[in-house]
PDB file of N, H, CA, C and O in Angstrom:
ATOM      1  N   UNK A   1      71.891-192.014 -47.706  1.00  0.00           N
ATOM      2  CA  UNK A   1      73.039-192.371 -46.931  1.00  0.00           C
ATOM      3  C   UNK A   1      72.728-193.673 -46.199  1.00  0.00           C
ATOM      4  O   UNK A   1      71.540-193.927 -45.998  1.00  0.00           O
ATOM      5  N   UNK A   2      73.524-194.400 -45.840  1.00  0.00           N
ATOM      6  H   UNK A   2      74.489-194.194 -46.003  1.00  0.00           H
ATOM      7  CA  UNK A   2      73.595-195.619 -45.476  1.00  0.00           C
ATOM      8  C   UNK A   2      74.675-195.912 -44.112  1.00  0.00           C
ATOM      9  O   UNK A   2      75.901-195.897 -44.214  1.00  0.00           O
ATOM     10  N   UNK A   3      74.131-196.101 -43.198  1.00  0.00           N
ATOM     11  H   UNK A   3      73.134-196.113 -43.114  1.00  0.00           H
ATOM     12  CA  UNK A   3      74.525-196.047 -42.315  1.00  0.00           C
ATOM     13  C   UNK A   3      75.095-198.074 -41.447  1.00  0.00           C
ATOM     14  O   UNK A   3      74.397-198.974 -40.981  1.00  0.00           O
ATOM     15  N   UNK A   4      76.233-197.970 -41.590  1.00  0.00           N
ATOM     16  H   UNK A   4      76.801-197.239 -41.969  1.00  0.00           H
ATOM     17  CA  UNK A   4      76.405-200.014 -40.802  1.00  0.00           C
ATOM     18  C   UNK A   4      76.675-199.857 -39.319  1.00  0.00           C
ATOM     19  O   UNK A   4      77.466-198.975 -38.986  1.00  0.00           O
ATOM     20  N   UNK A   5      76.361-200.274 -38.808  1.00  0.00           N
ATOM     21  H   UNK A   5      75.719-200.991 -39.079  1.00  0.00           H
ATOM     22  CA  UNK A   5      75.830-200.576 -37.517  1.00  0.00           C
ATOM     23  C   UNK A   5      75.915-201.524 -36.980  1.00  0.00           C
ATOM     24  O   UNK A   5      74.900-202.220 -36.971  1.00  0.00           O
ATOM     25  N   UNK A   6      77.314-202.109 -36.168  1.00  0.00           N
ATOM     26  H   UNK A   6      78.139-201.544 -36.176  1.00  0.00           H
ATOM     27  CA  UNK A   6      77.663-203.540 -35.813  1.00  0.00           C
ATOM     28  C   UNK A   6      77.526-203.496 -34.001  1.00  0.00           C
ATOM     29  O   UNK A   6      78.070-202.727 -33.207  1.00  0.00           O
ATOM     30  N   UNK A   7      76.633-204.579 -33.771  1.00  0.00           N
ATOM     31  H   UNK A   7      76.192-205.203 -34.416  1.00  0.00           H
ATOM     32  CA  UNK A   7      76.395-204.429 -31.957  1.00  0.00           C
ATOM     33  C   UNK A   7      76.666-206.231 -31.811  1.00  0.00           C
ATOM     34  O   UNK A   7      76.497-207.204 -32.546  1.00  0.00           O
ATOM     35  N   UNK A   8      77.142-206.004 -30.516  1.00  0.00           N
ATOM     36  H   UNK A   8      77.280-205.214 -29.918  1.00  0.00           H
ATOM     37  CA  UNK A   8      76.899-207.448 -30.129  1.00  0.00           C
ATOM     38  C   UNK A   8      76.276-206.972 -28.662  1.00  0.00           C
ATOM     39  O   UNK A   8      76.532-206.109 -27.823  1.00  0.00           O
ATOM     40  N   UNK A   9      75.067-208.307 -28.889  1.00  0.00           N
ATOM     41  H   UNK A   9      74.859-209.009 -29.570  1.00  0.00           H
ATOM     42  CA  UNK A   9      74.047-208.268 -27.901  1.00  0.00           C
ATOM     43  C   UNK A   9      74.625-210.015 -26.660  1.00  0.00           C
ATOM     44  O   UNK A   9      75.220-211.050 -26.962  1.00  0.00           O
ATOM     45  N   UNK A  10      74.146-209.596 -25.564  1.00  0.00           N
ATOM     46  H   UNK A  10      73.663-208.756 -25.319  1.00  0.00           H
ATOM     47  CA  UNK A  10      74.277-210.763 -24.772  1.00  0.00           C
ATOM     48  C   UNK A  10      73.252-211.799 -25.095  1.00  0.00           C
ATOM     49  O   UNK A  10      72.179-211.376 -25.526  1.00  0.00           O
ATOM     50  N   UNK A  11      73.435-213.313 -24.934  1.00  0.00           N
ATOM     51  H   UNK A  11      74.306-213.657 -24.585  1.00  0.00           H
ATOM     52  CA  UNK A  11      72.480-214.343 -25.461  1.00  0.00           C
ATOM     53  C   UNK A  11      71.250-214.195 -25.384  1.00  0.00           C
ATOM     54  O   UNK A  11      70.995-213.421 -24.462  1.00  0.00           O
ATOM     55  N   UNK A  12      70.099-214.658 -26.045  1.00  0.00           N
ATOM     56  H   UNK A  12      70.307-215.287 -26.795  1.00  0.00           H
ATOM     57  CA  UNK A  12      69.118-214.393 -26.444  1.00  0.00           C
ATOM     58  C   UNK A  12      68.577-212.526 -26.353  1.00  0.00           C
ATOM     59  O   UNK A  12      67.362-212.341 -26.426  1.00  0.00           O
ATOM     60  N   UNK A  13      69.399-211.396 -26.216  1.00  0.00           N
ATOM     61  H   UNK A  13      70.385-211.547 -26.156  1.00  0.00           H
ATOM     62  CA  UNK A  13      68.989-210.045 -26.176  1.00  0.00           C
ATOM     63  C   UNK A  13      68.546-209.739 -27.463  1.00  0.00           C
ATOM     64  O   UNK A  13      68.077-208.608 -27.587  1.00  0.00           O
ATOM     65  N   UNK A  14      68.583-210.785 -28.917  1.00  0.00           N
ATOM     66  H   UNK A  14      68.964-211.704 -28.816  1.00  0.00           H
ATOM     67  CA  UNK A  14      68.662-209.907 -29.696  1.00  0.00           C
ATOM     68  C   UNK A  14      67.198-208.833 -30.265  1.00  0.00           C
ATOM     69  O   UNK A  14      67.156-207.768 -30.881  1.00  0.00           O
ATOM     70  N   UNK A  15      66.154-209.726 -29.710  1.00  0.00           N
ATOM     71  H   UNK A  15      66.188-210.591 -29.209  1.00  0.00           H
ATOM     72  CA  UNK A  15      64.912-208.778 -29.527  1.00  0.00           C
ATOM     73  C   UNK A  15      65.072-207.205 -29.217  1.00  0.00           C
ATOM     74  O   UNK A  15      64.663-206.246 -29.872  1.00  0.00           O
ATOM     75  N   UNK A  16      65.657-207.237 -28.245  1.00  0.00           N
ATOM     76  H   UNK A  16      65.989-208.015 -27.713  1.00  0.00           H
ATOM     77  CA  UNK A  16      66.098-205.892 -27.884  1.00  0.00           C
ATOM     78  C   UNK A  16      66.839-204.494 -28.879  1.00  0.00           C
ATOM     79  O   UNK A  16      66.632-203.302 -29.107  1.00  0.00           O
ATOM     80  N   UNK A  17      67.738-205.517 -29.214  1.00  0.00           N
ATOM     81  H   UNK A  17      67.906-206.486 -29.028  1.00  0.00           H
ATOM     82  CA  UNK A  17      68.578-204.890 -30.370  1.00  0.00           C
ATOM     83  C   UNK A  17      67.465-204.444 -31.990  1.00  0.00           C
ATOM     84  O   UNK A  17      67.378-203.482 -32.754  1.00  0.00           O
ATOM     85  N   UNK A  18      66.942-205.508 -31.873  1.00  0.00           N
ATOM     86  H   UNK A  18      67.013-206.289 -31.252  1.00  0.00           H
ATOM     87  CA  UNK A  18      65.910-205.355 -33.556  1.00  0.00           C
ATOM     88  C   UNK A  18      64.583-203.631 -32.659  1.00  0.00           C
ATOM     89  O   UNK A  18      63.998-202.635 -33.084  1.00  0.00           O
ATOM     90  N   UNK A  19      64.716-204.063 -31.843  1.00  0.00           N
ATOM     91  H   UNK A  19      65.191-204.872 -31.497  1.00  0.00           H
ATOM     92  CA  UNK A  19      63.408-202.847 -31.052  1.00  0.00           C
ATOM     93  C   UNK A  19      64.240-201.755 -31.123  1.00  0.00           C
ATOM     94  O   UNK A  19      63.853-200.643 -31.480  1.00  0.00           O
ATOM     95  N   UNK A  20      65.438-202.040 -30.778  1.00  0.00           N
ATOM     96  H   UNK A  20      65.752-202.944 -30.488  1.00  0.00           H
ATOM     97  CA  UNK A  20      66.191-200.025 -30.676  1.00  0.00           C
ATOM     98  C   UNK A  20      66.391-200.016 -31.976  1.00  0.00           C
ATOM     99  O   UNK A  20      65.613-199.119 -32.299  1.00  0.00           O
ATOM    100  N   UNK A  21      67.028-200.486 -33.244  1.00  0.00           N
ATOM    101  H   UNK A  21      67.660-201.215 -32.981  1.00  0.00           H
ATOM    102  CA  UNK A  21      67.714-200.327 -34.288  1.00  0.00           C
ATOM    103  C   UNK A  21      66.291-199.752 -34.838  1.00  0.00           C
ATOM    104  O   UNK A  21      66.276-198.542 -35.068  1.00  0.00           O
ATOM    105  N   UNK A  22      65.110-200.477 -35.070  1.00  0.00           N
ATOM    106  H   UNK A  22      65.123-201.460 -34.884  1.00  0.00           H
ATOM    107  CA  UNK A  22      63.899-200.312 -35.742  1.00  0.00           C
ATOM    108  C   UNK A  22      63.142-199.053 -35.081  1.00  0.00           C
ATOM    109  O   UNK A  22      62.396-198.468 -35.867  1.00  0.00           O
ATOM    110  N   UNK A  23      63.198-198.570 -33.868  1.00  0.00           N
ATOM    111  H   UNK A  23      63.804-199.045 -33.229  1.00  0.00           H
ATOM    112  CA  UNK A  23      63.067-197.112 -33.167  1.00  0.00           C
ATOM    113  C   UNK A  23      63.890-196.180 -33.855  1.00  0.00           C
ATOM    114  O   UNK A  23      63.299-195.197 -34.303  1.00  0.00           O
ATOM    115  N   UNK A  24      64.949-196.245 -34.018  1.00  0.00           N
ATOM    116  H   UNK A  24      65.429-197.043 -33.654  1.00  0.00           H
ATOM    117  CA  UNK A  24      66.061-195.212 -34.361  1.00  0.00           C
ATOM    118  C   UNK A  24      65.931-195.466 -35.813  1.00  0.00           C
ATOM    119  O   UNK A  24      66.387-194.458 -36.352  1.00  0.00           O
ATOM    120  N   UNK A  25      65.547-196.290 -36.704  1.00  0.00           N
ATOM    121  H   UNK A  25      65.176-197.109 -36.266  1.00  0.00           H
ATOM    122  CA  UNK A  25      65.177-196.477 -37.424  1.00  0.00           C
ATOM    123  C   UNK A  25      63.755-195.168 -37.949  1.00  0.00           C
ATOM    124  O   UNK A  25      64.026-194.492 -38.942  1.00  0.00           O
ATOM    125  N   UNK A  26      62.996-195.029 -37.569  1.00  0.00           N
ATOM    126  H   UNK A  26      62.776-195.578 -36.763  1.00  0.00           H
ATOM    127  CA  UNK A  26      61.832-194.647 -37.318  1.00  0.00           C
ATOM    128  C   UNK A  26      62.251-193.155 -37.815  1.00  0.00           C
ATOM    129  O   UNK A  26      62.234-192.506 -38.861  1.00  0.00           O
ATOM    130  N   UNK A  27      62.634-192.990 -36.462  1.00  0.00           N
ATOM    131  H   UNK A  27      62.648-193.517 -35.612  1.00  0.00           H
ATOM    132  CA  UNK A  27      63.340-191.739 -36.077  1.00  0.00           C
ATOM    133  C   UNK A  27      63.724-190.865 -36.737  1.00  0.00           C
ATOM    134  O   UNK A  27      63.125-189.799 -36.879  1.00  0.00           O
ATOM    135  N   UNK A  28      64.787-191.162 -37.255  1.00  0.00           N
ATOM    136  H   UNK A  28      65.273-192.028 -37.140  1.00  0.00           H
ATOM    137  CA  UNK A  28      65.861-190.841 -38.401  1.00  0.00           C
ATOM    138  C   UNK A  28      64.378-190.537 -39.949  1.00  0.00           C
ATOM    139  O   UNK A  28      64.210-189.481 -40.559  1.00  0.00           O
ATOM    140  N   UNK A  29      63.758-191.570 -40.101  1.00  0.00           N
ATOM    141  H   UNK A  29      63.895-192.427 -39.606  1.00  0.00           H
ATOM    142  CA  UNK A  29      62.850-191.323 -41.187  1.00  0.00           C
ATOM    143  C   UNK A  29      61.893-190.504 -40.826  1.00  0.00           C
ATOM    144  O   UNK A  29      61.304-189.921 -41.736  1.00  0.00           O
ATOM    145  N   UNK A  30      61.595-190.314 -39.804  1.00  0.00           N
ATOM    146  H   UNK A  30      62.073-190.788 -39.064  1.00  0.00           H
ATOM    147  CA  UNK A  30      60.467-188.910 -39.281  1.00  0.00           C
ATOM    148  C   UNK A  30      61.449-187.673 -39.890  1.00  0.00           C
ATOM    149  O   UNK A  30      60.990-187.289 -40.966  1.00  0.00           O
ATOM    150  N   UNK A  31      62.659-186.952 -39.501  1.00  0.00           N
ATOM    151  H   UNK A  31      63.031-187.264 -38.627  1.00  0.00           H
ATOM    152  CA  UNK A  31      62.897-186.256 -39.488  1.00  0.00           C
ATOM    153  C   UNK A  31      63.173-185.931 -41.079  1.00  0.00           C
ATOM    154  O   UNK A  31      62.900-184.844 -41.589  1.00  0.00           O
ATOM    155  N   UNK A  32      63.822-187.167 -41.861  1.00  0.00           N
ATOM    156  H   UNK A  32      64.043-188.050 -41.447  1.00  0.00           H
ATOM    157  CA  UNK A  32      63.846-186.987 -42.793  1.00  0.00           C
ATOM    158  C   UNK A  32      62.788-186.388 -43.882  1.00  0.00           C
ATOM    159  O   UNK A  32      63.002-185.442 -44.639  1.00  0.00           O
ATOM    160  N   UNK A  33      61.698-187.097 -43.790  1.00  0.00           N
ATOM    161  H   UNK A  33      61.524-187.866 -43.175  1.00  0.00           H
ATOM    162  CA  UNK A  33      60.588-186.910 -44.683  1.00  0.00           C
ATOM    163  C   UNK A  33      60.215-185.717 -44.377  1.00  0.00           C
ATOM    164  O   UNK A  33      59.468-185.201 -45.209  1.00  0.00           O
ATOM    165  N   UNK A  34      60.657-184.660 -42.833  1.00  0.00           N
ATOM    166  H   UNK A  34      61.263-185.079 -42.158  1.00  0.00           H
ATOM    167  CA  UNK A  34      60.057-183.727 -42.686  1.00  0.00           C
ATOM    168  C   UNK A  34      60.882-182.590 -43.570  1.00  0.00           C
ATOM    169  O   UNK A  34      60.467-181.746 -44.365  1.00  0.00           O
ATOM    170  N   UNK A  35      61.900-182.833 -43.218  1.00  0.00           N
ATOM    171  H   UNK A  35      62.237-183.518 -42.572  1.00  0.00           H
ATOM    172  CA  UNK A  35      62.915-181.850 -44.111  1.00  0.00           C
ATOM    173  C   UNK A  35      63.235-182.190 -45.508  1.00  0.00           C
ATOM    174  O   UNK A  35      64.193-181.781 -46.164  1.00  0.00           O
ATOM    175  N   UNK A  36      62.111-183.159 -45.945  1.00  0.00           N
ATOM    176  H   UNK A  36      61.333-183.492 -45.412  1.00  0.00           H
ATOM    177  CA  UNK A  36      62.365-183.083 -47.576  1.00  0.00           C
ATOM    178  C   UNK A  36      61.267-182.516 -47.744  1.00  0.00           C
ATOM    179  O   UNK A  36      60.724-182.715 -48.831  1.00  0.00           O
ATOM    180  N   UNK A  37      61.014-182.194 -47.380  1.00  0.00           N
ATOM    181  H   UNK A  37      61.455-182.033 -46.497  1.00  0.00           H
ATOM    182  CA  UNK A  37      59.308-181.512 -47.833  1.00  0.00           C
ATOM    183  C   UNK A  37      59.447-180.337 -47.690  1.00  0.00           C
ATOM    184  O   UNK A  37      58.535-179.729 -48.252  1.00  0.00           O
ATOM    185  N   UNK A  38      60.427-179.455 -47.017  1.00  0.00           N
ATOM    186  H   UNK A  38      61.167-179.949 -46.560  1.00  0.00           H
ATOM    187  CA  UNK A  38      60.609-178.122 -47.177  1.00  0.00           C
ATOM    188  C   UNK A  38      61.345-177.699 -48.074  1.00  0.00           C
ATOM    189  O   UNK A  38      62.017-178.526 -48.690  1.00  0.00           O
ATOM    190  N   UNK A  39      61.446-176.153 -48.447  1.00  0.00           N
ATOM    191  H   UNK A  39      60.900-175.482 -47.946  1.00  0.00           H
ATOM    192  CA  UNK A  39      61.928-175.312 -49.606  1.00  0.00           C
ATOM    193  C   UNK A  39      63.035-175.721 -49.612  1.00  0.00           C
ATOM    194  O   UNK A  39      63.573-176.109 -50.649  1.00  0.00           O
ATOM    195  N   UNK A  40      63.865-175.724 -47.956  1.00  0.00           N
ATOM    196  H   UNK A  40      63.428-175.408 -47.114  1.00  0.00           H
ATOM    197  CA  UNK A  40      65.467-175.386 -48.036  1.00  0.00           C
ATOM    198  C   UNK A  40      65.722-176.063 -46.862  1.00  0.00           C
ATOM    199  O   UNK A  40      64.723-176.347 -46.201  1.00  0.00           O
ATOM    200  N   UNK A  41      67.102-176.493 -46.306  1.00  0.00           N
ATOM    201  H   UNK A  41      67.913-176.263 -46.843  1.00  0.00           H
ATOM    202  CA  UNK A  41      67.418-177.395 -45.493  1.00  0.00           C
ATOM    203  C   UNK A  41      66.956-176.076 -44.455  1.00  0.00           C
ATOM    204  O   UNK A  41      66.771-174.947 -44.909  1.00  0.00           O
ATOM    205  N   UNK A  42      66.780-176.466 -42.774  1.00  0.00           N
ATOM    206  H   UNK A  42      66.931-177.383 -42.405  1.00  0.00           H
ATOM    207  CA  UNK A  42      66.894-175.376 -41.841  1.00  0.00           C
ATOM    208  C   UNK A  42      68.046-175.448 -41.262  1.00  0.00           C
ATOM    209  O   UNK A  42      68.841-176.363 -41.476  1.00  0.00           O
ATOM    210  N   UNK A  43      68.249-174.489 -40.471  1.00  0.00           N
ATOM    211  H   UNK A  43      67.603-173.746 -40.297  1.00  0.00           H
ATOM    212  CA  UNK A  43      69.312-174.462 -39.397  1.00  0.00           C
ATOM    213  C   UNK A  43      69.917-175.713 -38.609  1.00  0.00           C
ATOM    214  O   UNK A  43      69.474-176.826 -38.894  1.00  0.00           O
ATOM    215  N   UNK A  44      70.852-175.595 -37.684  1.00  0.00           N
ATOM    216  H   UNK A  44      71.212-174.691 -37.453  1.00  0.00           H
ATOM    217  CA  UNK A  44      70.899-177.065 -36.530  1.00  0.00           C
ATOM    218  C   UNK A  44      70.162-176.238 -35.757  1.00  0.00           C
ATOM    219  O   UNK A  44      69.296-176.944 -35.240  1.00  0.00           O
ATOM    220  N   UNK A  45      70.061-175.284 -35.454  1.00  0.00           N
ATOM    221  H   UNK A  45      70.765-174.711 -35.874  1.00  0.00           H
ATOM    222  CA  UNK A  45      69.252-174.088 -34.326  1.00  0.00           C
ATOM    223  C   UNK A  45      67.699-174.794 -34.638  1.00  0.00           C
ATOM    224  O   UNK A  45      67.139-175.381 -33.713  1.00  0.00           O
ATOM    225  N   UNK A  46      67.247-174.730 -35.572  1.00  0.00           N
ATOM    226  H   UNK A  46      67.702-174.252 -36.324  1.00  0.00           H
ATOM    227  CA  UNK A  46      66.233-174.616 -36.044  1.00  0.00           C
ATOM    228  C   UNK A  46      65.467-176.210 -35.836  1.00  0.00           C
ATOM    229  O   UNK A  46      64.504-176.470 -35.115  1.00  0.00           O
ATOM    230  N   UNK A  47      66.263-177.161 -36.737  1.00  0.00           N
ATOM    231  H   UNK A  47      67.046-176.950 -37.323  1.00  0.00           H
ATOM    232  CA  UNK A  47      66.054-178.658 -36.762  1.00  0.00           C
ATOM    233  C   UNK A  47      66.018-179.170 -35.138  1.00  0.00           C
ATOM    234  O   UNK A  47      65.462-180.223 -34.827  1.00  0.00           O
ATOM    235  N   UNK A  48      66.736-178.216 -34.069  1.00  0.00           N
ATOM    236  H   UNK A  48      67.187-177.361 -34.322  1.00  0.00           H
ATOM    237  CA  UNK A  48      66.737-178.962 -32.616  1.00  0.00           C
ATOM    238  C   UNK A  48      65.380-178.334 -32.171  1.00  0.00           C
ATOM    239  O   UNK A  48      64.643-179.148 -31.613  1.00  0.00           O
ATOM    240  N   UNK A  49      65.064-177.532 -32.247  1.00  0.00           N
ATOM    241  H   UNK A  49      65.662-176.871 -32.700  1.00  0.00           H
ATOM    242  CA  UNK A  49      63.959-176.343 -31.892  1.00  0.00           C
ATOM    243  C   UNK A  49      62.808-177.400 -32.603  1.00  0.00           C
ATOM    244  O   UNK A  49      62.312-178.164 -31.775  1.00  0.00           O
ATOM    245  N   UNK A  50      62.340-177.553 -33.911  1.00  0.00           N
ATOM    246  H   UNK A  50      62.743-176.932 -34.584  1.00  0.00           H
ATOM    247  CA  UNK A  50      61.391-178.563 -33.793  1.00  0.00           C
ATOM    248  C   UNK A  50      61.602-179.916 -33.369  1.00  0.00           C
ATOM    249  O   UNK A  50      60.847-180.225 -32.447  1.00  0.00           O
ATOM    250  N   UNK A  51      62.401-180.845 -33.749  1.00  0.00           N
ATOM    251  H   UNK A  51      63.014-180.595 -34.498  1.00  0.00           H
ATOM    252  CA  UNK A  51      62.644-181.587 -33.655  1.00  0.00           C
ATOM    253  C   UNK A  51      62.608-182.733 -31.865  1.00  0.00           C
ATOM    254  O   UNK A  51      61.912-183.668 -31.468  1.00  0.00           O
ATOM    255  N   UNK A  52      63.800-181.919 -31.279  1.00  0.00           N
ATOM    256  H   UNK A  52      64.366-181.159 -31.601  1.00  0.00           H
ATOM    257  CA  UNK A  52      64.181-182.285 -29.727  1.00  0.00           C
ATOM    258  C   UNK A  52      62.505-182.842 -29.154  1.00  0.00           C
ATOM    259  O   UNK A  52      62.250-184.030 -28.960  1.00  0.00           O
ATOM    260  N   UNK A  53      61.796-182.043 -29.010  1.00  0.00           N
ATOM    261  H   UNK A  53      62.004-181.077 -29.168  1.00  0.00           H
ATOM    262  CA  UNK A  53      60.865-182.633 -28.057  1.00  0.00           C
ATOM    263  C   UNK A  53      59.703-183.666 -27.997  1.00  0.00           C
ATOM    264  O   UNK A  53      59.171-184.308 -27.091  1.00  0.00           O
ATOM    265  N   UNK A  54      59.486-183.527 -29.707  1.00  0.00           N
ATOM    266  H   UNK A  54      59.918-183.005 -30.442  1.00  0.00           H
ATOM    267  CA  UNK A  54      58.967-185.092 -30.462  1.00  0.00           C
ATOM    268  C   UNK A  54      59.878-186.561 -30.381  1.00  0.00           C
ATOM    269  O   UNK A  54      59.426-187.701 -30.277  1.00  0.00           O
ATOM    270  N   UNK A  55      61.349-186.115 -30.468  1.00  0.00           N
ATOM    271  H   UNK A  55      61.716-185.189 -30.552  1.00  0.00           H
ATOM    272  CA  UNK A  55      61.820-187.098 -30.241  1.00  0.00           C
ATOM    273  C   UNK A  55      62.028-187.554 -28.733  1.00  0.00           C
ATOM    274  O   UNK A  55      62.069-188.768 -28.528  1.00  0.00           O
ATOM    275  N   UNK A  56      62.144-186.807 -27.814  1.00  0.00           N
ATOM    276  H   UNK A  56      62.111-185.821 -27.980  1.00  0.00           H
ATOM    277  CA  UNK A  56      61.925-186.699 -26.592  1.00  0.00           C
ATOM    278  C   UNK A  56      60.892-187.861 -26.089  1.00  0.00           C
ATOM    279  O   UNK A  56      61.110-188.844 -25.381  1.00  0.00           O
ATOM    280  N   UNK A  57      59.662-187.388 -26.721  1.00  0.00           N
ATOM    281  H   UNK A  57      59.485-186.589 -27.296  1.00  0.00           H
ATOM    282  CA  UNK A  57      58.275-188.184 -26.811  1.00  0.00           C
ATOM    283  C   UNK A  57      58.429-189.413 -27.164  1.00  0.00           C
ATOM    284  O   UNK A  57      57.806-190.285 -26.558  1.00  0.00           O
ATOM    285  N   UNK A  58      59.309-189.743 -28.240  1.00  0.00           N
ATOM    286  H   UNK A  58      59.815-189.035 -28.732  1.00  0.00           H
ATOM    287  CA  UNK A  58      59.316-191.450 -28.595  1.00  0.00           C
ATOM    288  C   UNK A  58      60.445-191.874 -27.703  1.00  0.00           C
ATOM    289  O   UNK A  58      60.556-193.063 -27.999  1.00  0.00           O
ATOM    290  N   UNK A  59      61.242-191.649 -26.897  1.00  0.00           N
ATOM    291  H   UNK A  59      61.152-190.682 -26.656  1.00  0.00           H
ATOM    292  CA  UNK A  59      62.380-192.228 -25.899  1.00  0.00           C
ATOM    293  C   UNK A  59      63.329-191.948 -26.285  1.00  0.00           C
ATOM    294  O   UNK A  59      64.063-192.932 -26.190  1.00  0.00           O
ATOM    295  N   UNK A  60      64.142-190.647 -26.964  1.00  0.00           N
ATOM    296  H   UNK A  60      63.546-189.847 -27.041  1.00  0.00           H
ATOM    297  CA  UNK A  60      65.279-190.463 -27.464  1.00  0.00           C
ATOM    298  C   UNK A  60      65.901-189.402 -27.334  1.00  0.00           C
ATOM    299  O   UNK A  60      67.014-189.273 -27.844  1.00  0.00           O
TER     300      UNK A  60
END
């Protein structure tokens, strides 16, 4: 899936913008690779239960 993502940043912010997009970036691929590696998709119960507090840990 492919996700577009249009921001406008104030002059010279765009550092900022490449640091969150490339975090959430991250992010999104942690969780992914974790749940392709299992038998079967889990729950939303389940995916917040591991998930929430690692991401917590990286600022999210």
């Amino acid at each position: 899936m492919t996700a577009r993502v249009e921001a406008v940043t104030p002059e010279g912010d765009e550092g900022l913008l490449v640091e969150l997009l490339k975090a959430y970036r991250g992010a999104v691929q942690l969780v992914v690779d974790e749940i392709w590696s299992l038998d079967r998709i889990p729950s939303n119960k389940t995916l917040h239960r591991v998930f929430y507090s690692r991401l917590r840990k990286l600022g999210f």
